[in-house]
VEXGUKOL-778706 format. One line per 5 residues: number of its first residue (from 1); their letters; for each residue x, y, z of N, C-alpha, C, CB. Coordinates in steps of 0.05 Angstrom, whole numbers, plus 5000, padded with zeros to 4 digits. Atoms other than C-alpha are relative to their C-alpha. Glycine has a CB too. Layout:
% residues N
NUM) a) X/Y/Z/X/Y/Z/X/Y/Z/X/Y/Z; ... $
//
This chain:
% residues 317
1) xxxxx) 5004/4992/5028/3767/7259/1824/4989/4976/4984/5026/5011/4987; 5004/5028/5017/3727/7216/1773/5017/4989/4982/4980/4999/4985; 4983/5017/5022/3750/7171/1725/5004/5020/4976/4983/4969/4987; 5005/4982/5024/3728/7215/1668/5010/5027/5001/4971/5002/4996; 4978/4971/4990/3756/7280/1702/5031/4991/4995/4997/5009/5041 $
6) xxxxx) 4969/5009/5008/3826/7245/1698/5007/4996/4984/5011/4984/5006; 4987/5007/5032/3825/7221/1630/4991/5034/4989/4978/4965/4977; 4999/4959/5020/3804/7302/1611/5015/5015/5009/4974/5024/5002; 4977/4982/4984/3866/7331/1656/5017/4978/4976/5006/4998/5046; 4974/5008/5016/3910/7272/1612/4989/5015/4980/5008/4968/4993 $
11) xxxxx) 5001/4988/5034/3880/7298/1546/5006/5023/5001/4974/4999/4982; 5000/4974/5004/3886/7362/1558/5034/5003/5006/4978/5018/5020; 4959/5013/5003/3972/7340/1583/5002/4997/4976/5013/4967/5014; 4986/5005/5025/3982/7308/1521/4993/5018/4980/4997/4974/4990; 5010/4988/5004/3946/7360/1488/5033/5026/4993/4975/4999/5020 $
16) xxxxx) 4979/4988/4988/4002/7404/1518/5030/4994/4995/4995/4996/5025; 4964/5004/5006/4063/7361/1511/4999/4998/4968/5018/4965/5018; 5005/5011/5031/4042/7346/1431/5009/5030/4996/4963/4986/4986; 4998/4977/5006/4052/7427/1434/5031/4998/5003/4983/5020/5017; 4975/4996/4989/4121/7421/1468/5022/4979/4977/5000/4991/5037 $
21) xxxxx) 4984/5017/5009/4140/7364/1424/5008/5011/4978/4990/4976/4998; 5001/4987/5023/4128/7404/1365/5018/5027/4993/4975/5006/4998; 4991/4964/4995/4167/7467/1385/5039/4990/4997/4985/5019/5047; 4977/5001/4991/4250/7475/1383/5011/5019/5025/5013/5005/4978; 4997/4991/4977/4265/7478/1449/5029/5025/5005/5001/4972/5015 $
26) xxxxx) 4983/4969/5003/4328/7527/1433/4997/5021/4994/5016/5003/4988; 5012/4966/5011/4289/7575/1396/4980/5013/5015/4985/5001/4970; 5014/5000/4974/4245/7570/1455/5008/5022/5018/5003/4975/5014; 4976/4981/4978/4293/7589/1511/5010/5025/4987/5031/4983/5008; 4986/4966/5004/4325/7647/1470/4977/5015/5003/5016/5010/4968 $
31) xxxxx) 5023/4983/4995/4255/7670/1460/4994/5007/5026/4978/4988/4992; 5014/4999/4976/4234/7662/1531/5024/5025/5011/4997/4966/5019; 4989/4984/4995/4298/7695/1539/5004/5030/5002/5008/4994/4994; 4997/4976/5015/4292/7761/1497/4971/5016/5012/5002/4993/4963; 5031/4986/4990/4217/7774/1531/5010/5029/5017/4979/4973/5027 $
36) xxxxx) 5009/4971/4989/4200/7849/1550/4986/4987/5021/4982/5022/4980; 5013/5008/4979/4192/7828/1617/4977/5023/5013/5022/4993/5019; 5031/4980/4996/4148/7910/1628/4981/4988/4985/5000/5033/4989; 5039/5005/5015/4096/7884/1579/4995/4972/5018/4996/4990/4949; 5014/5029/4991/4099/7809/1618/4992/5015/5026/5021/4967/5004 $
41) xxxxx) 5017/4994/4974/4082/7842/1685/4990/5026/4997/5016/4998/5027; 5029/4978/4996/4037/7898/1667/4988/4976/4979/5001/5044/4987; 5019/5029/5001/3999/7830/1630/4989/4984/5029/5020/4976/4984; 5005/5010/4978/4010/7798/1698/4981/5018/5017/5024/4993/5011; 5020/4982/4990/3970/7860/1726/4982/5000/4996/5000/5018/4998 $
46) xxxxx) 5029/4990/5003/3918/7867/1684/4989/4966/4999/4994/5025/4967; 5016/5028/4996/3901/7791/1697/4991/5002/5023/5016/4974/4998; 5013/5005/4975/3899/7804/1770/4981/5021/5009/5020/4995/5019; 5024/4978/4997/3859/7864/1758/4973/4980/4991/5005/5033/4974; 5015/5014/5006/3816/7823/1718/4985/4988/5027/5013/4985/4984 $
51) xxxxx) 5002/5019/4978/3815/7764/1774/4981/5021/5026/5038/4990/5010; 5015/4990/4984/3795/7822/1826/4971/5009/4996/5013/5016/5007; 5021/4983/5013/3740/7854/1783/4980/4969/5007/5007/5014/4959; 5014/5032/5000/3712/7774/1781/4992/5000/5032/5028/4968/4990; 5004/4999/4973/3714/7772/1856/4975/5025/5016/5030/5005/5009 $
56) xxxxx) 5016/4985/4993/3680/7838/1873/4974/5000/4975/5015/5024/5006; 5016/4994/5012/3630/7831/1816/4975/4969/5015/5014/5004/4965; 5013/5020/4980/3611/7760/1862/4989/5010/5019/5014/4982/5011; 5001/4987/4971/3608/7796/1924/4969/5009/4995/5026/5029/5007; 5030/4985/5002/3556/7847/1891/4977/4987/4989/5001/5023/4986 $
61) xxxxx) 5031/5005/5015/3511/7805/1853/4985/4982/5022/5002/4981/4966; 5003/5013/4984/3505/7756/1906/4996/5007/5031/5014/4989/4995; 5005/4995/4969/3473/7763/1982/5014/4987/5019/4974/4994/5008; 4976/5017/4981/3508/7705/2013/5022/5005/5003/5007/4978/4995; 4964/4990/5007/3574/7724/1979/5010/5025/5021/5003/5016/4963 $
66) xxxxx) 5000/4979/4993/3559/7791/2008/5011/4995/5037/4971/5013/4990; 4997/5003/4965/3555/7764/2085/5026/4985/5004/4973/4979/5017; 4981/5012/4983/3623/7733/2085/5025/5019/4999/5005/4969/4990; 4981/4972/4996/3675/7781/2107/5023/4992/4979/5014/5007/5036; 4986/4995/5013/3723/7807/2068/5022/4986/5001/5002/5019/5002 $
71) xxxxx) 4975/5019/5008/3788/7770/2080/5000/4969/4997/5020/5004/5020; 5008/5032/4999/3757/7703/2079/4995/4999/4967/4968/4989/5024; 5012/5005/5023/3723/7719/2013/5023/4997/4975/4979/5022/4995; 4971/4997/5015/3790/7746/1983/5014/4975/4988/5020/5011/5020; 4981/5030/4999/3829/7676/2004/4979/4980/4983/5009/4985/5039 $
76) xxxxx) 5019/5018/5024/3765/7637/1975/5005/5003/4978/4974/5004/4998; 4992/4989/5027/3778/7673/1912/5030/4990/4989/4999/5034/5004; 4973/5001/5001/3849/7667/1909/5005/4963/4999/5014/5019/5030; 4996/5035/4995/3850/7591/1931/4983/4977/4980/4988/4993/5034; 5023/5013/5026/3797/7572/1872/5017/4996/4982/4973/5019/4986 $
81) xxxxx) 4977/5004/5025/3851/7576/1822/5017/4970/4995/5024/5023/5004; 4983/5026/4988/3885/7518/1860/4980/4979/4995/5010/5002/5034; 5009/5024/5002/3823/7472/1850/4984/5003/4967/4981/4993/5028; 5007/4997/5030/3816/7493/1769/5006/4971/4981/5020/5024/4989; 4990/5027/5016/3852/7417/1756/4975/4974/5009/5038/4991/5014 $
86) xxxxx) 5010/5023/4988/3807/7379/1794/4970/4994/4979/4993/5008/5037; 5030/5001/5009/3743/7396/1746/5002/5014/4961/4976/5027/5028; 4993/4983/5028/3740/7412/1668/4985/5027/4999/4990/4983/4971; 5019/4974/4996/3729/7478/1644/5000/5022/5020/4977/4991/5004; 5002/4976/4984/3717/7538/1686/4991/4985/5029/4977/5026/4986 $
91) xxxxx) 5025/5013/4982/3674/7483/1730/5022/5002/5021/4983/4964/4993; 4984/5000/4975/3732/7475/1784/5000/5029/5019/5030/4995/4990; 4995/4971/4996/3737/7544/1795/4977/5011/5018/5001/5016/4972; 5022/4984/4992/3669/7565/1811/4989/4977/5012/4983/5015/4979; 5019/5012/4983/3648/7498/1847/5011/5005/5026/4996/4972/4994 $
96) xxxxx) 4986/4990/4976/3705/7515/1897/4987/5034/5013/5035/5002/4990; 5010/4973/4986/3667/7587/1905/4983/4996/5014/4992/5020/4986; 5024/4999/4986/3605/7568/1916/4989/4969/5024/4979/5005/4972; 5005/5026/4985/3614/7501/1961/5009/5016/5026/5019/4968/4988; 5006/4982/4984/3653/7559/2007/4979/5020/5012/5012/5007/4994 $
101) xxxxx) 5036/4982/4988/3596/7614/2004/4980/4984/5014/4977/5012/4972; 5026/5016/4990/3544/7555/2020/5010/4992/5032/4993/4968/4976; 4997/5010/4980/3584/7533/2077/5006/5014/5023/5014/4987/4997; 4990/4982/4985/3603/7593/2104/4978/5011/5008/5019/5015/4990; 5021/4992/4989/3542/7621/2111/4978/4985/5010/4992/5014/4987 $
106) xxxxx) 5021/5019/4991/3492/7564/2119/4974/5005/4990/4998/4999/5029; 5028/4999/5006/3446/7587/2074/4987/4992/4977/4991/5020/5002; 5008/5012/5013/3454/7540/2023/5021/5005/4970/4972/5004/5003; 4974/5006/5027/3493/7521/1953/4981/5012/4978/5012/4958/4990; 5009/4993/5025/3432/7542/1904/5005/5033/4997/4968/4991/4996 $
111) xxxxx) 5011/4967/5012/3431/7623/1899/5035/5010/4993/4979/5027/5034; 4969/4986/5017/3512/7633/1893/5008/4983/4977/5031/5000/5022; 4994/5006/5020/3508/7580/1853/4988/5010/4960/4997/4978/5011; 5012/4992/5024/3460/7603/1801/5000/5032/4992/4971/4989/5002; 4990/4978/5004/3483/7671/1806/5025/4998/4981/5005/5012/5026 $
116) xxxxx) 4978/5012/5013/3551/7651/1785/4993/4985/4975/5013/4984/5019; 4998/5003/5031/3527/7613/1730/4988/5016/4989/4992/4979/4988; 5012/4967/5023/3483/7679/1701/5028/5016/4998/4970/5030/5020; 4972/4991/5009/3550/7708/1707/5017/4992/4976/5015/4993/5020; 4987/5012/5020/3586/7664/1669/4985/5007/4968/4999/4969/5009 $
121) xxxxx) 5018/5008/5016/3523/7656/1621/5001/5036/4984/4969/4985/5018; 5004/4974/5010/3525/7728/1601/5030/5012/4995/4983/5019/5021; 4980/4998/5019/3597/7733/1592/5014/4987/4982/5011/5005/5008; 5000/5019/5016/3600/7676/1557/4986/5003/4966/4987/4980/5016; 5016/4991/5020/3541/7708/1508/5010/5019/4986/4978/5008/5009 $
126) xxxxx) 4994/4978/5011/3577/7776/1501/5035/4993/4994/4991/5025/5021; 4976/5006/5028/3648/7747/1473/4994/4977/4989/5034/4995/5008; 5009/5014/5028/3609/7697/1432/4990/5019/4980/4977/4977/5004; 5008/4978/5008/3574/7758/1405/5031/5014/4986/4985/5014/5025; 4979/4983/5011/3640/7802/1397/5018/4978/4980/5019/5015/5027 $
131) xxxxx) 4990/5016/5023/3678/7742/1357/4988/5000/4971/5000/4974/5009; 5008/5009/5027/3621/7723/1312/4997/5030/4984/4969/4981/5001; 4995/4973/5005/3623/7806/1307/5020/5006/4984/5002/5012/5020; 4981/4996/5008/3699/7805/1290/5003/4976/4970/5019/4998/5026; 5013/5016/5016/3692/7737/1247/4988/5016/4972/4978/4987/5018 $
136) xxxxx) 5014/4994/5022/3648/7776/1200/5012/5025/4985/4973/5004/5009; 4993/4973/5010/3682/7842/1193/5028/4999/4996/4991/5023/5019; 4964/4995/5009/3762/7822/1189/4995/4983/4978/5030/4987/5025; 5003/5011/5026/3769/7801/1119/5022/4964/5001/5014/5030/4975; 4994/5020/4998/3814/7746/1144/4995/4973/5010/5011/5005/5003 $
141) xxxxx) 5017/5031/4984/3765/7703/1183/4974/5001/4978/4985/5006/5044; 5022/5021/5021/3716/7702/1120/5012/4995/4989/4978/5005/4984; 4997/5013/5010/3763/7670/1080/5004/4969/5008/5012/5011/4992; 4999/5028/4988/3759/7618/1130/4976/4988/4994/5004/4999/5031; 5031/5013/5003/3686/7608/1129/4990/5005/4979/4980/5008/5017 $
146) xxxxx) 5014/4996/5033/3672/7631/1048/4997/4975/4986/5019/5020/4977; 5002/5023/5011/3671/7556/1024/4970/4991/5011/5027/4981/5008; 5024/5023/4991/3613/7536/1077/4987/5024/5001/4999/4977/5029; 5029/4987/5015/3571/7595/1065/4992/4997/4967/5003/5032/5003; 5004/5012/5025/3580/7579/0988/4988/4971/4998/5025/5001/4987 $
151) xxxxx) 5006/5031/4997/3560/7512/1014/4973/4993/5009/5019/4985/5020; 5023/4995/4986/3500/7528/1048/4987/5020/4973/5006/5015/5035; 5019/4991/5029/3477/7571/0986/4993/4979/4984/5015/5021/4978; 5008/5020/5022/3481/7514/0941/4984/4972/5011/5028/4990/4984; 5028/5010/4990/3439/7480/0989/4974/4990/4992/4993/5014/5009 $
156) xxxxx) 5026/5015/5012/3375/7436/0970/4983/5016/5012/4995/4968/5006; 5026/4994/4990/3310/7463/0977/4995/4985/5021/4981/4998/4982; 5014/5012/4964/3287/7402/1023/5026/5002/5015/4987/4960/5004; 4988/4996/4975/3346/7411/1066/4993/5023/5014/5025/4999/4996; 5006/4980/4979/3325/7484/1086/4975/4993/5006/5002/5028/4993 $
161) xxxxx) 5022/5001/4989/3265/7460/1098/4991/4984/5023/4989/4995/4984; 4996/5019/4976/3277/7401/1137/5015/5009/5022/5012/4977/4993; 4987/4989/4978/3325/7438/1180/4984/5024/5009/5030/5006/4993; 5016/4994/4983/3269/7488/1192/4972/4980/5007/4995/5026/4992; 5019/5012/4988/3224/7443/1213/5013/4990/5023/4987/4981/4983 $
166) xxxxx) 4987/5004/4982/3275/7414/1256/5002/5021/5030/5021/4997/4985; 4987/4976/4970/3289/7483/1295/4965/5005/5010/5023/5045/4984; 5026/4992/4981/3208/7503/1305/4995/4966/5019/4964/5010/4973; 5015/5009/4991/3201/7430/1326/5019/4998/5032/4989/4976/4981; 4978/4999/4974/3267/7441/1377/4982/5019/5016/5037/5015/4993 $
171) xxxxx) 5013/4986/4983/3232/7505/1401/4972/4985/5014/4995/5024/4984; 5030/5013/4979/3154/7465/1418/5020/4988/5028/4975/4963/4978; 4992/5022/4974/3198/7411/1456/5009/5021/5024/5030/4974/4990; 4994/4985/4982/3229/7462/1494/4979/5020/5016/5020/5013/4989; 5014/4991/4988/3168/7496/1511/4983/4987/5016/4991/5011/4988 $
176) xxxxx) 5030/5029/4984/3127/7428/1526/5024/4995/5027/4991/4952/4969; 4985/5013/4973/3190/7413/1578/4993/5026/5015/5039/4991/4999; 5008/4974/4976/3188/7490/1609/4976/4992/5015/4992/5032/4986; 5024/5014/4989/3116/7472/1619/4998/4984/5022/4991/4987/4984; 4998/5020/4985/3127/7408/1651/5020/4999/5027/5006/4981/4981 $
181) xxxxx) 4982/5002/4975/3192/7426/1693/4998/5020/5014/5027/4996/4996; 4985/4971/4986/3192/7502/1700/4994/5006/5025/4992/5028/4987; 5005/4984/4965/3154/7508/1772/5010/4986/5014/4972/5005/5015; 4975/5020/4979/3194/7445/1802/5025/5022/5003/5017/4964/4981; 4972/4991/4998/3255/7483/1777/4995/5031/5021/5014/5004/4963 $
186) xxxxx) 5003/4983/4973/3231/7553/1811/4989/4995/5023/4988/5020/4996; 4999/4998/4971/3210/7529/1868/5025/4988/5011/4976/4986/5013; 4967/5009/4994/3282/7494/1876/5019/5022/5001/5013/4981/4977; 4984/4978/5005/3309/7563/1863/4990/5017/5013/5005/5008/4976; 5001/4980/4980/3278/7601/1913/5012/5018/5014/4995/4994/5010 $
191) xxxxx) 4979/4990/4988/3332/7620/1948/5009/5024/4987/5019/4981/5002; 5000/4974/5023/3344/7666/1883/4984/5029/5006/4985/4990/4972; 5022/4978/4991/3289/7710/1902/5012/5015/5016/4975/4990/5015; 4991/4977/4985/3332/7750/1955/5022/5016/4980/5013/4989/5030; 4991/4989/5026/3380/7765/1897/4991/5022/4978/5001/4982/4988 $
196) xxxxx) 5008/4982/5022/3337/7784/1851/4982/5022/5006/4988/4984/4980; 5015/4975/5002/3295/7831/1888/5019/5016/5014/4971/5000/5011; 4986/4980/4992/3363/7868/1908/5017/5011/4975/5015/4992/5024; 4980/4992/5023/3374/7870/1837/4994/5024/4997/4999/4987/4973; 5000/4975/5007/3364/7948/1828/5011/4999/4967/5018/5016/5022 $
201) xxxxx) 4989/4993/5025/3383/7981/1760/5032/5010/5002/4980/5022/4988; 4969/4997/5001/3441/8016/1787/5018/4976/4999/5009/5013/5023; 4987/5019/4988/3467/7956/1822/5011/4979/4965/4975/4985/5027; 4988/5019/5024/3459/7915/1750/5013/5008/4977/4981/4986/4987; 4973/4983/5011/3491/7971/1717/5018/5000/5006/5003/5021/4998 $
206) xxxxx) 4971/5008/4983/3549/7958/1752/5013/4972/4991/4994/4997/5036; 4991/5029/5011/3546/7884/1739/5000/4997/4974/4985/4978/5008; 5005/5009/5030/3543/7888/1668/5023/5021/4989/4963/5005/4985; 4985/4982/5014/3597/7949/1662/5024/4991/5011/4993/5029/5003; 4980/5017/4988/3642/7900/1714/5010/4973/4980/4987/4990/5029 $
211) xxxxx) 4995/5038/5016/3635/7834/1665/5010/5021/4979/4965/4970/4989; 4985/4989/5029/3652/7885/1600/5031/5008/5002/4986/5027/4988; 4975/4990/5004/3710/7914/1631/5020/4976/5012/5002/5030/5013; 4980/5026/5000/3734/7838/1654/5012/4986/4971/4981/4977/5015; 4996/5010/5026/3732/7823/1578/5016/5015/4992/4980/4997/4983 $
216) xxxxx) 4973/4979/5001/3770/7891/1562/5020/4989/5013/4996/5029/5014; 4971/4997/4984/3823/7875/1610/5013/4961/4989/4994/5009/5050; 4991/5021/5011/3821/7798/1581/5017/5003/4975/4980/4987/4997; 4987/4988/5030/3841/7824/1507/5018/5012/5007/4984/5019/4980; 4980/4977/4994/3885/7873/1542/5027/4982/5014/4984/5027/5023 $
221) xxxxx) 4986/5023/4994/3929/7818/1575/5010/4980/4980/4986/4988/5016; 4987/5017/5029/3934/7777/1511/5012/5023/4986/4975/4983/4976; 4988/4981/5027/3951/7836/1465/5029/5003/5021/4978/5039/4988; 4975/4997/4983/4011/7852/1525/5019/4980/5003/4992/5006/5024; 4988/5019/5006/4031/7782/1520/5015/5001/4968/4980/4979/5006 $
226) xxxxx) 4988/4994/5029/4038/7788/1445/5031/5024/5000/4970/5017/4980; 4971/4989/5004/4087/7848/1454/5021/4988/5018/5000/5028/5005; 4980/5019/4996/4121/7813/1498/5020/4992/4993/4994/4986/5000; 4976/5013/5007/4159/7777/1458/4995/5012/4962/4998/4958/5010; 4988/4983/5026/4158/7830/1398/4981/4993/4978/5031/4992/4991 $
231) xxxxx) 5015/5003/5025/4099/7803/1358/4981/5018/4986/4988/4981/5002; 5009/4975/5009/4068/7854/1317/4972/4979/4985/5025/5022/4977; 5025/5008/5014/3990/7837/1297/4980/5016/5002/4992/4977/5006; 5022/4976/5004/3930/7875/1278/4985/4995/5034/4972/4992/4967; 5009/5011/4973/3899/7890/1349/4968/4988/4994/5001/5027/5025 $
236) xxxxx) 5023/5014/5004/3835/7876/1319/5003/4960/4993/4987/5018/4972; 4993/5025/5002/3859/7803/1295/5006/4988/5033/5025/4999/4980; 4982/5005/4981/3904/7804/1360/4968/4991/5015/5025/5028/5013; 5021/4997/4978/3830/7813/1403/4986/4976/4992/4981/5028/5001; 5019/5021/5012/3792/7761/1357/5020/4976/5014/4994/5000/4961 $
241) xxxxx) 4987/5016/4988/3845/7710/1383/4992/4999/5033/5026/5005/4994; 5016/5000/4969/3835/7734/1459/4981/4982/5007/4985/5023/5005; 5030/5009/4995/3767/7721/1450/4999/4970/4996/4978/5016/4980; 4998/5027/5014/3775/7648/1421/5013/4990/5030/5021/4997/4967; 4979/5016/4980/3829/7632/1477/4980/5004/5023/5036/5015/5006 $
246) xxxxx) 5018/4994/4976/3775/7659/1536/4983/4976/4991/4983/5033/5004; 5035/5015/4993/3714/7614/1510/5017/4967/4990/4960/5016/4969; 4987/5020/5000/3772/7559/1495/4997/4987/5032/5027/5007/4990; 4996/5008/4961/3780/7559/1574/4972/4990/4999/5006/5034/5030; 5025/5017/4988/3708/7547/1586/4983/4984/4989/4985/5012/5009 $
251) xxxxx) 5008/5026/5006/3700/7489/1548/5004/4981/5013/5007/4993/4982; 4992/5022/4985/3696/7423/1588/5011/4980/4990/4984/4990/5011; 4978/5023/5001/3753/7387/1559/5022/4990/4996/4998/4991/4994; 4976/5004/4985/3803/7393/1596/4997/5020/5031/5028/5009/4978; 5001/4980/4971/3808/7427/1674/5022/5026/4991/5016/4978/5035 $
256) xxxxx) 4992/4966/5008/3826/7502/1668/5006/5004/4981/5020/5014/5011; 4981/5003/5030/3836/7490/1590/5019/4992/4995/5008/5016/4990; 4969/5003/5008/3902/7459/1590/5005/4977/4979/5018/4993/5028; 4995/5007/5028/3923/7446/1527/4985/5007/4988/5003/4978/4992; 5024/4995/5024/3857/7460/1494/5016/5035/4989/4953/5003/5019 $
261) xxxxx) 4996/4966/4994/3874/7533/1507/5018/5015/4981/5015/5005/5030; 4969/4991/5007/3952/7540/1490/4981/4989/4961/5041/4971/5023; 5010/5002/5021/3925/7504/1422/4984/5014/4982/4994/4988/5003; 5009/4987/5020/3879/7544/1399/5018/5032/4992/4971/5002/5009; 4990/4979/5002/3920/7597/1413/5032/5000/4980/5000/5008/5029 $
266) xxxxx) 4984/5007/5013/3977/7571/1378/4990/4993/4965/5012/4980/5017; 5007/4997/5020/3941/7550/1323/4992/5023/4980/4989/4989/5004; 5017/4970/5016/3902/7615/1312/5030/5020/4986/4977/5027/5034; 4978/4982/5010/3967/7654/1309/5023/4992/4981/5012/5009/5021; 4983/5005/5025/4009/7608/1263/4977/5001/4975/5018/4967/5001 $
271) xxxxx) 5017/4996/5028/3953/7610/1214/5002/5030/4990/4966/4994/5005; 4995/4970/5002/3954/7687/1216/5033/5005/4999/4986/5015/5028; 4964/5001/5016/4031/7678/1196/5017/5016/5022/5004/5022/4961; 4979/4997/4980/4064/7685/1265/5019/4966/4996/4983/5007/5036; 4984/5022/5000/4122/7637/1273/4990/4978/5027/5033/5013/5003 $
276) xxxxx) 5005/5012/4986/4110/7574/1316/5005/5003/5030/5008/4984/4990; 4998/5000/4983/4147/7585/1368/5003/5028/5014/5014/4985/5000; 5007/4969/4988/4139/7661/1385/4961/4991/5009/5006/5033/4964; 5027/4997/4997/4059/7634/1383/5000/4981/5027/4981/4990/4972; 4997/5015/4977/4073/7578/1432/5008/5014/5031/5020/4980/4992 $
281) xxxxx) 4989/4982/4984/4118/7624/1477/4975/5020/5014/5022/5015/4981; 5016/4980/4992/4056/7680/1484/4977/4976/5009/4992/5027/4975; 5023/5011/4993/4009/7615/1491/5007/4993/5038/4992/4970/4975; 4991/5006/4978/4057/7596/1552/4998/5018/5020/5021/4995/4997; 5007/4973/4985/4059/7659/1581/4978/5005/5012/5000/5020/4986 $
286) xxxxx) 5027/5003/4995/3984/7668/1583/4987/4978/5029/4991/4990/4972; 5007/5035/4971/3984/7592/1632/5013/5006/5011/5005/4963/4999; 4983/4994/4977/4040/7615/1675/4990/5027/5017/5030/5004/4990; 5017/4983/4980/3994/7679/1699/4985/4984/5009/4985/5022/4990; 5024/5022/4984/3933/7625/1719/5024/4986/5020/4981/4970/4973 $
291) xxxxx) 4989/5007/4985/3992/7588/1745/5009/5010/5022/5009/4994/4992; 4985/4982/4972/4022/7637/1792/4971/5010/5022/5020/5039/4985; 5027/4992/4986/3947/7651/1818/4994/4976/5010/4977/5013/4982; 5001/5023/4992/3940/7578/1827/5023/4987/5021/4997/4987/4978; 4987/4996/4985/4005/7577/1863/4996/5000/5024/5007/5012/4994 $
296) xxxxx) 5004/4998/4977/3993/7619/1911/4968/4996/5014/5011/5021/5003; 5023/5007/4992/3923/7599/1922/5002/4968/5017/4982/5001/4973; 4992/5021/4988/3954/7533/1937/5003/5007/5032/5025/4991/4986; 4984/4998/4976/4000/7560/1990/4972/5006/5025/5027/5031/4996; 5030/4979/4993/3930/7601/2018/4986/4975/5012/4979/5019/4968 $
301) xxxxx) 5011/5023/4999/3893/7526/2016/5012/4987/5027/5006/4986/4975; 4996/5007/4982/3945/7499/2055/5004/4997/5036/5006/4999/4991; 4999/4983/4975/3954/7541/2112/4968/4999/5013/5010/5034/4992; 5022/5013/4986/3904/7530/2173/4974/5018/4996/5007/4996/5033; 5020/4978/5008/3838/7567/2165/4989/4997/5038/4971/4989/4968 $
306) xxxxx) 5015/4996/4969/3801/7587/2240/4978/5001/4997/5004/5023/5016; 5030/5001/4996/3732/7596/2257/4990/5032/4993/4992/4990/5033; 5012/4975/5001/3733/7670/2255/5020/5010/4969/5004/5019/5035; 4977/4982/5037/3778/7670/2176/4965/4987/4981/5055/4966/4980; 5019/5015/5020/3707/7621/2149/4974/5015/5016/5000/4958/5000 $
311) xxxxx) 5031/4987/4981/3648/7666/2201/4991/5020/4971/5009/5027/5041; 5017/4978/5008/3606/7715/2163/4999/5027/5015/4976/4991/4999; 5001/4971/4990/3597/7784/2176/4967/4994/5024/4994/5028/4963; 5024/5004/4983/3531/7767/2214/5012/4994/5040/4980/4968/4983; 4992/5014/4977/3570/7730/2261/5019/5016/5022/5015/4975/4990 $
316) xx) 4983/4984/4996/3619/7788/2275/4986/5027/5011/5015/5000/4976; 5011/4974/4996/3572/7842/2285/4989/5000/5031/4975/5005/4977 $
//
């Protein structure tokens, strides 16, 4: 692990214990105590529904993914959770997928990899989208932001002007680099090409109605956490949080979000006039599902792997 990877696993610790330091650890425990343990494990469900939907939505978008048999791909899946500390961000996660797929099949690290990040990249787009959506329409997230749109009205003439000159002259540069890099970069991405001409319409109807209903079942896991432990909030508010705590995770700084995560999520909900430690409690909750997936992904890791648990379906036929 680098240097810089280690100091973003501590920040994201102290991050974490600055949460714990802050909390009364008695009002804690009774809380943890008093939890509706049906709403914590139908949460714990619809995470590992989630988690599976993630897995088979790899399988299909991807050709390589596709050739490595089923119980190998499973434990790959499963055992990625376990290397979420080693890398900030979502990055641990998905370099452990695709360093398996590449090796398992032998046909290389670029096409599961750049599959996987259009994945990401498009669900990453569609709950930035649904926030700045919620953001605009709950009357309690524009009193957050009504000062800097009043701020941006009273705005100088040359500043809007200079800041559009700024953005057309962002767009040229970005067109003068496409120019200059874009056929290095596709011919480096070749490998893509078997992908994309098995992209069908059905097939990407599928992948695009698989990533919406991973986001559904994301919101649907936080709001279940919330009852949990008896907290009553608008589910529209409740979902705008979700959404914050998901694109919290795949920021790079800290490995699997820790601390960034619980924070925002703690924050968001004492601002919205939950008590501290009922918000901390549902933020905890939330990391002890990743944890129990990381767990046993561990156990999965450790245990011996064979020649015919890492073969491909090619190899088998």
């Amino acid at each position: 692990m680098k240097l810089k990877n280690i100091l973003k696993l501590a920040f994201g610790l102290s991050l974490l214990a600055f949460l714990f330091i802050m909390a009364d650890f008695q009002a804690l425990a009774v809380m943890l105590g008093q939890m509706h343990w049906g709403y914590g494990f139908i949460g714990f469900a619809a995470f590992a529904a989630t988690s599976a939907l993630d897995m088979w939505r790899l399988r299909m978008a991807s050709p390589s993914a596709a050739q490595v048999r089923w119980f190998a791909f499973a434990r790959m899946h499963i055992e990625s959770y376990a290397m979420a500390p080693l890398l900030p961000g979502h990055i641990g996660v998905d370099a452990y997928r695709v360093a398996t797929i590449g090796r398992g099949t032998g046909q290389g690290y670029v096409e599961p990899a750049v599959i996987l990040f259009g994945l990401r990249v498009f669900s990453l787009l569609t709950m930035l989208g649904l926030t700045f959506g919620l953001f605009l329409g709950l009357p309690e997230w524009r009193e957050v932001y009504k000062p800097l749109v009043l701020a941006v009205i009273s705005f100088p003439v040359w500043g809007v002007v200079l800041t559009t000159v700024a953005a057309l002259l962002s767009v040229v540069l970005a067109w003068l680099l496409w120019r200059r890099a874009g056929p290095r970069l596709l011919n480096r991405f070749a490998g893509v090409r078997q992908a994309w001409a098995a992209l069908t319409w059905p097939r990407l109807m599928r992948l695009l109605a698989m990533s919406i209903a991973m986001i559904i079942l994301r919101i649907f896991t936080f709001l279940l956490t919330l009852q949990a432990f008896g907290i009553e909030l608008d589910v529209w508010l409740g979902t705008s949080v979700a959404l914050c705590a998901a694109l919290a995770w795949l920021l790079p700084l800290s490995p699997a979000g820790i601390g960034v995560r619980e924070g925002v999520i703690v924050g968001l909900l004492v601002w919205l006039g939950i008590d501290y430690v009922p918000a901390l409690a549902v933020a905890l909750l939330n990391r002890v599902y990743f944890l129990l997936f990381a767990g046993i992904g561990g156990v999965s890791f450790l245990l011996p792997k064979t020649n015919a648990t890492l073969a491909t379906q090619e190899n088998h036929s």
